[in-house]
VEXRO-911919 format. One line per field, with one value per residue (C-alpha): x, y, z; residue number from 0. Coordinates in steps of 0.1 Angstrom, whole numbers, plus 5000, padded with zeros to 4 digits. Example, Ala and Ser with C-alpha at 12.3 -4.5 7.8 and 13.67 -1.06 7.14 Angstrom:
% VEXRO-911919
u = (5123,5137)
v = (4955,4989)
w = (5078,5071)
resi = (0,1)
***
This chain:
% VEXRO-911919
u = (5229,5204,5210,5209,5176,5164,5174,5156,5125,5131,5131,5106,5083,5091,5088,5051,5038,5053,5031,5001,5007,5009,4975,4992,4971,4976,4957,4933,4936,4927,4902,4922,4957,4985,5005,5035,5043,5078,5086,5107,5082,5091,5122,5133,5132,5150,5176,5179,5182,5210,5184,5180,5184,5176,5176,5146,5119,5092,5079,5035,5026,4988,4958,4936,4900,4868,4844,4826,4791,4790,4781,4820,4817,4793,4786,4817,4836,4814,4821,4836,4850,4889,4897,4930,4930,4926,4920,4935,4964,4965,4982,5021,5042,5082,5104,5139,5150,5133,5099,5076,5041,5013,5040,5061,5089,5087,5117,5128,5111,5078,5044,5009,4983,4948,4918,4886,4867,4835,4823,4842,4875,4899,4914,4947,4971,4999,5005,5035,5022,5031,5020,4982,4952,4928,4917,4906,4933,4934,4958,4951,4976,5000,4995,5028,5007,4972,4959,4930,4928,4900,4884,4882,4861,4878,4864,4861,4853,4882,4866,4902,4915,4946,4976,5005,5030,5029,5054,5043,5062,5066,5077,5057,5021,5008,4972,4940,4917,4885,4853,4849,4869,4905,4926,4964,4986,5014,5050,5083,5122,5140,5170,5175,5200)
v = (5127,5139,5113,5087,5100,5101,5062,5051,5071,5053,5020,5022,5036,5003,4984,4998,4999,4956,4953,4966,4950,4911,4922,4927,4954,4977,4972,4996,5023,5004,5018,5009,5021,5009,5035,5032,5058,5051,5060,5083,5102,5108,5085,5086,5123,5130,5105,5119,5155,5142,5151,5117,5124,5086,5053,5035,5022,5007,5007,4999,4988,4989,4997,5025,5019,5048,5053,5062,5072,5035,5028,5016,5003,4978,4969,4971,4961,4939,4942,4913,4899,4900,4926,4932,4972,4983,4965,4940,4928,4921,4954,4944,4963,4958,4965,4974,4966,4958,4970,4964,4960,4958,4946,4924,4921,4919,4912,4932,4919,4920,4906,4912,4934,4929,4944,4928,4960,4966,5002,5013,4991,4974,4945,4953,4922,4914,4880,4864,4846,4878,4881,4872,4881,4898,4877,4849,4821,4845,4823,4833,4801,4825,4856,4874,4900,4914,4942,4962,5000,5024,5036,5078,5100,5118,5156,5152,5122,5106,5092,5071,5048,5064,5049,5073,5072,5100,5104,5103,5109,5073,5063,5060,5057,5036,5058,5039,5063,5060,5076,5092,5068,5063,5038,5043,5011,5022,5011,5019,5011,4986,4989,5028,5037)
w = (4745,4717,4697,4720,4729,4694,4691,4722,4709,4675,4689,4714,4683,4662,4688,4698,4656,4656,4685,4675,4635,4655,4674,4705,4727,4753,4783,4791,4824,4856,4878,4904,4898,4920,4943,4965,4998,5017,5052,5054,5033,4997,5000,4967,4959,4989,4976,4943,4960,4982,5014,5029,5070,5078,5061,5042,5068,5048,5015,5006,4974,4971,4948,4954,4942,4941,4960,4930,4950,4957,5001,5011,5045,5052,5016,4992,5020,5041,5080,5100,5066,5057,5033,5012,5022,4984,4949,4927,4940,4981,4997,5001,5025,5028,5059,5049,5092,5117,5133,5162,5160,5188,5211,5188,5172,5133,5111,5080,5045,5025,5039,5028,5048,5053,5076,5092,5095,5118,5120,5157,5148,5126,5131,5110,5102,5087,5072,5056,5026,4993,4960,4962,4948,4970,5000,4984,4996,5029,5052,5093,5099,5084,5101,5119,5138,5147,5161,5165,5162,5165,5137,5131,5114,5088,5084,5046,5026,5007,4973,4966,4990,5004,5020,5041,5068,5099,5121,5156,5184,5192,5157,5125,5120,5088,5083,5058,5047,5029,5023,5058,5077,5087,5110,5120,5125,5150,5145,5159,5151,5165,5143,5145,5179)
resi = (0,1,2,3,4,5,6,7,8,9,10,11,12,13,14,15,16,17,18,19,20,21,22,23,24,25,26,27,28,29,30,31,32,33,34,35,36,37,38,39,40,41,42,43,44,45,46,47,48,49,50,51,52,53,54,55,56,57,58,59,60,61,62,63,64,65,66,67,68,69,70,71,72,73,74,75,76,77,78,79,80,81,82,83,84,85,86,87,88,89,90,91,92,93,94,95,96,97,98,99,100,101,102,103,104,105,106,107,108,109,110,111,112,113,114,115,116,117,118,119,120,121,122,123,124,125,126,127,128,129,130,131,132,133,134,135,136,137,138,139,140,141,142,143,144,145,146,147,148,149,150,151,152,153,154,155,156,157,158,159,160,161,162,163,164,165,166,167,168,169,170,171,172,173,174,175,176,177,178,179,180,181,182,183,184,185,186,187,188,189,190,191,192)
***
């Protein structure tokens, strides 16, 4: 095992001097790293610890940018507009079975989500078209499923962006919370007996 070890350390360090001797460079730290959270919460260390009491829900994929003393709502994001819910790359969420949402019935795979925000609600949607930058080439034509949710006052300010799944009676909330607001996007099951 040691050795083997030692040769993929050896080979990843040739590999890293070649690229940096034909100019190639690194990119730098994004200011907006990319996460992932899984419902059931902390999927994959419960598989790995042989812990897993129910199957794999859902899976987010999504960056989480600063508030960085900067004014979030109402200027960084600009109400009434449509929002990728992070940075960078469009929020992405997958459903490994089937889900309901606001009433209707939403079949397993990936789609993107976005958010029109105003200052008392959300308008939370998910829309088929994946893989997108931001909201520029926003779709509506391809939207599954809207719905609004109240917005709620969070008792300390989150300075990151910050995407998790609570379980509610009911099924599974999907919770967005930044600077001192949050929104919760109700699911439930319709695969689990």
């Amino acid at each position: 095992m040691k050795k083997i070890l030692l040769f993929s350390f050896t080979l990843f360090a040739i590999a890293l001097v070649h690229a940096q001797q034909n100019g190639a460079k690194l990119p730098a730290l994004d200011k907006s790293p990319m996460d992932m959270v899984y419902y059931p919460v902390n999927y994959p260390i419960l598989k790995i610890q042989d812990k897993i009491t129910q199957p794999l829900i859902s899976r987010v994929i999504y960056s989480r940018p600063q508030k960085a003393n900067r004014i979030v709502f109402g200027e960084l994001v600009e109400y009434g507009q449509v929002w990728r819910l992070g940075a960078n790359e469009a929020t992405e969420i997958e459903f490994f079975q089937n889900v309901r949402i606001a009433n209707k019935n939403i079949p397993k795979g990936k789609y993107t989500l976005f958010a029109i925000v105003n200052p008392d609600k959300w308008t939370l949607i998910l829309n088929k078209e994946t893989d997108v930058w931001g909201a520029f080439k926003y779709d509506e034509k391809k939207d599954v499923v809207r719905t609004t949710v109240p917005v709620q006052k969070l008792p300390e300010s989150a300075d990151a962006f910050s995407i998790v799944f609570e379980k509610v009676t009911s099924g599974v909330n999907l919770v967005f919370a930044w600077d001192d607001v949050k929104v919760a996007m109700p699911f439930t099951f319709t695969d689990i007996k």
